[in-house]
N, C-alpha and C positions, 0 to 999 in steps of 0.2 A: 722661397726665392725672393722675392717681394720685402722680408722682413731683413733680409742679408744688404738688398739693394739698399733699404732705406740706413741700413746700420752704415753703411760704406758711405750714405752721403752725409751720416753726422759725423763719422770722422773726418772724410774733408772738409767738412767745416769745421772740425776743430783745428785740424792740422794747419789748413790754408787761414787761420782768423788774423794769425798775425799778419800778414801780406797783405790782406784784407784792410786791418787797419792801417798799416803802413801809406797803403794805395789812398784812401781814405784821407790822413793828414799831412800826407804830402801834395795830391793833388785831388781835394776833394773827391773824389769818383765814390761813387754809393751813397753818401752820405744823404742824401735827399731822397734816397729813392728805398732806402731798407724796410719802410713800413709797407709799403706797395709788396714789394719781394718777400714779406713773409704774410702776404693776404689779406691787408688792413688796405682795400680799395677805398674811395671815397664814396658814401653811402649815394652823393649826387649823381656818380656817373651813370646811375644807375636808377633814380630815386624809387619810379613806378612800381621795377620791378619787371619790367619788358621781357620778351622773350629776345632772343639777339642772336649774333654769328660772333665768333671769337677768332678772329685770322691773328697768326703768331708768325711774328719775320724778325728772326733774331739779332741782322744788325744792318747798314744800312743797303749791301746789295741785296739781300732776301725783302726790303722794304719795297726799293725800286721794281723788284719784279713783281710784288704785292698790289703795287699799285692799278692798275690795269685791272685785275681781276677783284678789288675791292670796291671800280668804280662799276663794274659790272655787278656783283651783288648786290648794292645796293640799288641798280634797279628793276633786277629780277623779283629781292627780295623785301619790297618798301615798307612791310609790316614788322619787320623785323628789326631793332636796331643794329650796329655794326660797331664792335669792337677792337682795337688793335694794341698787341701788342710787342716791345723785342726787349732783348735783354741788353744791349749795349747803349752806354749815352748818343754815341753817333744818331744809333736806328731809332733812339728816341724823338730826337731832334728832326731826324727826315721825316717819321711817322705823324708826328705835329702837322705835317704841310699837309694830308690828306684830307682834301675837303670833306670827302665823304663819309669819315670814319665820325661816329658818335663819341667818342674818346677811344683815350691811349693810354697807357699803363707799362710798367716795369711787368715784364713773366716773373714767376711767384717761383719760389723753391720749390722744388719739389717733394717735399712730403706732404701725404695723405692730411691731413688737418688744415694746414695751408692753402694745399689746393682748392680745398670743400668750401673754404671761406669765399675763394675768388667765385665760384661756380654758383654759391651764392646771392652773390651781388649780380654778377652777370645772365643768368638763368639761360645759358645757351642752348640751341638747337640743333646747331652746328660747331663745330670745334674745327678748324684747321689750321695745320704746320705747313710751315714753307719751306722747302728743300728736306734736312734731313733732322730734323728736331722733333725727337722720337722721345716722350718721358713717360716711365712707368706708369709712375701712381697718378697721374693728372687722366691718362689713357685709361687708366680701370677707373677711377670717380667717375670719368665720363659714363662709361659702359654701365655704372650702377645707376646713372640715372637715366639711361636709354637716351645722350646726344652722339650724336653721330660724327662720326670722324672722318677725315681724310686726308692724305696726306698730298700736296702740290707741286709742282715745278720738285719732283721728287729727286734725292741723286743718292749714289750711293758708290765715292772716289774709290778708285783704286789703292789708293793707297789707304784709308781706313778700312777698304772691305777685309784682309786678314785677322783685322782686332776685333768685328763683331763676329769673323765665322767662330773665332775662340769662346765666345760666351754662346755659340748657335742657341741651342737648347732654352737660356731665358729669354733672347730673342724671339723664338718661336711664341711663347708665351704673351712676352710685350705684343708683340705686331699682333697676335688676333683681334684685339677690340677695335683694330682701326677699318673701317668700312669700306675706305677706298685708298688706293695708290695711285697717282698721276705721277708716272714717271716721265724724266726728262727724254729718254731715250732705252734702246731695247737692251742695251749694255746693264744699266740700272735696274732695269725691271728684272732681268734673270737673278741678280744679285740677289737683290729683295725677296723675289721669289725663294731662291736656295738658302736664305737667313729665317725663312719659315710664313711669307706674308702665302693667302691663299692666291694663288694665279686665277682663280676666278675674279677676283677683287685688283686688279692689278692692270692697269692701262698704260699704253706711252701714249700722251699728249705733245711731247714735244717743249721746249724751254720757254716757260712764260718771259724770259728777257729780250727774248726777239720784238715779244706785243709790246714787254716796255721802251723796248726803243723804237716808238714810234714819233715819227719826224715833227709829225705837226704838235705833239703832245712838247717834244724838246726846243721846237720853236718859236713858244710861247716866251723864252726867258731871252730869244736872240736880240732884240732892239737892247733890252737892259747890258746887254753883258757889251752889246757894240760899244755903247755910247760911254763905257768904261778905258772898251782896247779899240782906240782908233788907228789901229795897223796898217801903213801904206802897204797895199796890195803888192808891193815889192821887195816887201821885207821878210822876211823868211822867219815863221815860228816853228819850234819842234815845243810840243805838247808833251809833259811828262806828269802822268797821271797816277796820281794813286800810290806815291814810293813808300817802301819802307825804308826803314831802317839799315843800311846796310849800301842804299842804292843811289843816296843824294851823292855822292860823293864821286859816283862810277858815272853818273849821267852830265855830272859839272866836267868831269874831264874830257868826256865826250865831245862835252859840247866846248869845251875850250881849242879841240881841232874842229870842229865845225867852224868857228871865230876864223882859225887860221883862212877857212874857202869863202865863206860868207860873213866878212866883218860887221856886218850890219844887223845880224842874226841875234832873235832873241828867244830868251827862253823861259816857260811858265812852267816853274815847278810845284808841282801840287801835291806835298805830303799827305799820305793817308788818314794821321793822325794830328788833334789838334796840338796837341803837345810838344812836337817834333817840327812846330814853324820856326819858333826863336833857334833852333838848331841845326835846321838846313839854310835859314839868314845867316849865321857864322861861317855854317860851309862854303857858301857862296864866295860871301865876303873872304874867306881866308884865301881863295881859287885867286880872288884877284877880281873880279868881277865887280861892275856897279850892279847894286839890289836896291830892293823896293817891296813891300808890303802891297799887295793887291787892294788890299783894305786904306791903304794910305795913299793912292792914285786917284789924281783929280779927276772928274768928269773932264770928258770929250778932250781926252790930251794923249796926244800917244806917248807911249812912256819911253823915255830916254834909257832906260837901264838897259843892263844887259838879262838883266834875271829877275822876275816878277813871282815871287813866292804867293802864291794860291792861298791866303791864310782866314777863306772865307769857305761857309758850310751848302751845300748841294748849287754850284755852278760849275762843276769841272764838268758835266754831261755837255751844258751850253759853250763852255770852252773851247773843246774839239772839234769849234766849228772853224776856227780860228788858225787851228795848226796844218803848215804844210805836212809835216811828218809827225806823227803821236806813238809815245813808246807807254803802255799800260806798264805800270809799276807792279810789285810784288812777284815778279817772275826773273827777276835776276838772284834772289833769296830767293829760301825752301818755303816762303808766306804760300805758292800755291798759283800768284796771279790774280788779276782783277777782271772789271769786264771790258772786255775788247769789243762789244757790238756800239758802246758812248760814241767811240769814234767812226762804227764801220759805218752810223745810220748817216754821217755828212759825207760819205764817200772819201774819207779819208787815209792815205797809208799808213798801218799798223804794223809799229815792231812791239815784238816782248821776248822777255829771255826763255832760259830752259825750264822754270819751272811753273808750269800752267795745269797743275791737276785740280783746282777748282774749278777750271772752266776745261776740263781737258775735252769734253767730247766736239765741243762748240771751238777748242784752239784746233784739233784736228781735221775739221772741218774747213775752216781757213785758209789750212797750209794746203792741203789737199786741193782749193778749188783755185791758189797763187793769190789769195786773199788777204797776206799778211806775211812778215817775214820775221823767222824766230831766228834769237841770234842764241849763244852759247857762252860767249864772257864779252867781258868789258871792253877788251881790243876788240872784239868783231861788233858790238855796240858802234864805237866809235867809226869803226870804216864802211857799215851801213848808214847808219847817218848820212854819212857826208856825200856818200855815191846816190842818194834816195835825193838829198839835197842838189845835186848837180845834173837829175835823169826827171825830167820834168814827165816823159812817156811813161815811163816805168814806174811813178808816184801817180799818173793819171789810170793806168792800168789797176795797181793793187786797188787804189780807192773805189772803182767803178764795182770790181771783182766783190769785195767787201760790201758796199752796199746792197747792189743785189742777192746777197747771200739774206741780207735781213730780209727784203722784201719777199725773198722765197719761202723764208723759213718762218714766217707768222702765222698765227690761227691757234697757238698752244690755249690761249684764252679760251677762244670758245670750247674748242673739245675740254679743257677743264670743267666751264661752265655745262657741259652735257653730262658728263660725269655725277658733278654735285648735286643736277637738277634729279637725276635719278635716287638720292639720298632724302633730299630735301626737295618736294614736289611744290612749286610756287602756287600763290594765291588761284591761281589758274592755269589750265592747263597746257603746255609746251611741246613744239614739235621736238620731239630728242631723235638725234641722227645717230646709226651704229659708231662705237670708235672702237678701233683695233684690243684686243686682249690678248695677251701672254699665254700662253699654255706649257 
């Protein structure tokens, strides 16, 4: 089964090489990072030869929620170095900001010989994936050299769980070497369990994005970002966060009736990608609106525009501190949705559209407690806006609702950190408290 998988990923790679390169000479992506990805680390990141932890967060929300618990390992575990990696440029770039990480790295292909080089360099101890980054042959190199696994802030959506019960059987296979699950929730955990993981090995922790959105950690960036957006306390911002492709266009029109109730109203749209700025600056511009580069906004001026494109990397968390109403992006598309705790942690009112199955147990949660309010298309966008903009109670309610939902829902951190402590026993010895198991 193992030699099938590995046949299946050189075909995609041969199949997908063109797109590859395409991607590559059109908008450089890979191009600097291909020697890393096929297990050519730098011998320095490493030089000694240390023993280390290897945390894996694929792109830049698996980073964010990394964060929290990589500042905690490293002072559990100070004999140990601390490694990170993810596979997207985004998660590269946010992964950089960790103080604590010893270096950072592109994730390697997955085949057996690649992997064995990175495992190499890094001589890990511990191995851990963030959410659901499950790879064969990296999982069994581990197991041959007796490091220890586990898998974090684990999820397992509804809507992928049909395509893994289809392969059940190698699954079952894959998931044995992994040592621990830290599931996000008990929904997940059953999942996993029925995909083949042992239910003795199988926890819910709870969502390590809660710990990441913690206030004082996002408060750190507030002065900078003020002294950027000097907003009369009477001007009305709607925050749009995270859009894709599909959404700049639905959220400008929105907000072109918002214009009509709040003429004074502005708006910071924050594309997901970097790629996609010079292109929601044309959408703007074509709506009719004055725009502006966030990146080309003088200190301490508040900006005259109508529409302030976000064309700058990890301050959209510090943002939402800013907006009266914030609509997280990728849920008006089938993207899945973004995270909606950036905004809940400043008590702010949170819309998003219909599709939130990346964050669905955490969107359900929300609506359930009047924490957030989902719309269904672009016309009901538009007439939430503007009524959320004109009910100051009802925007003071969601926000509070929201917040407190973060401050209930933290701790995933440490029950993780209880979990790993039992894999990986520290320099010295630790009180470990029970945490719930699946059966």
């Amino acid at each position: 089964m193992y030699l099938i998988y590995s046949l299946l990923l050189v075909l995609t790679a041969v199949v997908g090489s063109p797109w590859f390169a395409w991607q590559a000479l059109r908008q450089r992506k890979y191009v600097g990072s291909v020697r890393e990805r096929l297990g050519r680390l730098p011998v320095s990141l490493n030089l000694d030869a240390e023993p280390s932890i290897w945390v894996h967060a694929v792109s830049v929300g698996e980073v964010l929620a990394a964060r929290p618990l990589v500042e905690s390992l490293k002072v559990r575990y100070p004999g140990l170095r601390l490694f990170v990696s993810t596979t997207t440029i985004a998660g590269q770039q946010m992964a950089r900001g960790i103080q604590d990480a010893d270096g950072v790295f592109y994730f390697p292909f997955d085949f057996a010989f690649v992997v064995r080089r990175v495992l190499d360099v890094l001589r890990p101890r511990l191995f851990v994936m963030v959410e659901s980054e499950i790879w064969p042959n990296l999982l069994r190199e581990c197991r041959k050299r007796q490091v220890k696994t586990a898998v974090v802030n684990g999820r397992i959506s509804r809507r992928s769980y049909p395509r893994y019960r289809l392969a059940r059987p190698f699954f079952r296979r894959v998931l044995a070497p992994i040592d621990r699950f830290c599931m996000q929730s008990d929904e997940s955990a059953r999942r996993i369990i029925e995909l083949g993981a042992d239910p003795a090995r199988v926890s819910v922790t709870g969502s390590l994005k809660f710990d990441a959105a913690a206030l004082p950690t996002l408060s750190r960036g507030r002065d900078r970002v003020l002294r950027f957006f000097r907003v009369s306390p009477a001007r009305q911002v709607i925050v749009a966060g995270s859009t894709m492709r599909g959404e700049d266009l639905p959220v400008l029109r929105a907000f072109r009736r918002v214009k009509t109730a709040a003429p004074g109203a502005l708006l910071l749209l924050a594309p997901r990608h970097a790629q996609r700025f010079e292109e929601a600056m044309h959408l703007a511009r074509g709506e009719g609106f004055s725009t502006v580069r966030r990146s080309a906004l003088p200190i301490d001026v508040e900006p005259r525009a109508d529409v302030v494109i976000v064309d700058t990397m990890g301050e959209l968390a510090q943002l939402y501190q800013l907006a009266t109403v914030a609509f997280v992006g990728g849920s008006l598309v089938g993207t899945g949705g973004h995270n909606i705790l950036e905004p809940a942690v400043f008590g702010r009112p949170i819309v998003f559209g219909p599709f939130m199955h990346n964050f669905a147990e955490i969107a359900r949660e929300f609506l359930a407690h009047d924490a957030a309010v989902q719309v269904q298309s672009e016309r009901e966008l538009e007439g939430v806006l503007v009524s959320l903009l004109m009910d100051p109670v009802r925007r003071a309610g969601l926000g509070a609702a929201a917040k407190a939902l973060v401050e209930a829902n933290r701790g995933a951190k440490d029950r993780t950190m209880e979990a790993i402590g039992r894999l990986v026993p520290p320099g010295r010895p630790a009180t470990i408290h029970p945490f719930r198991v699946v059966h």
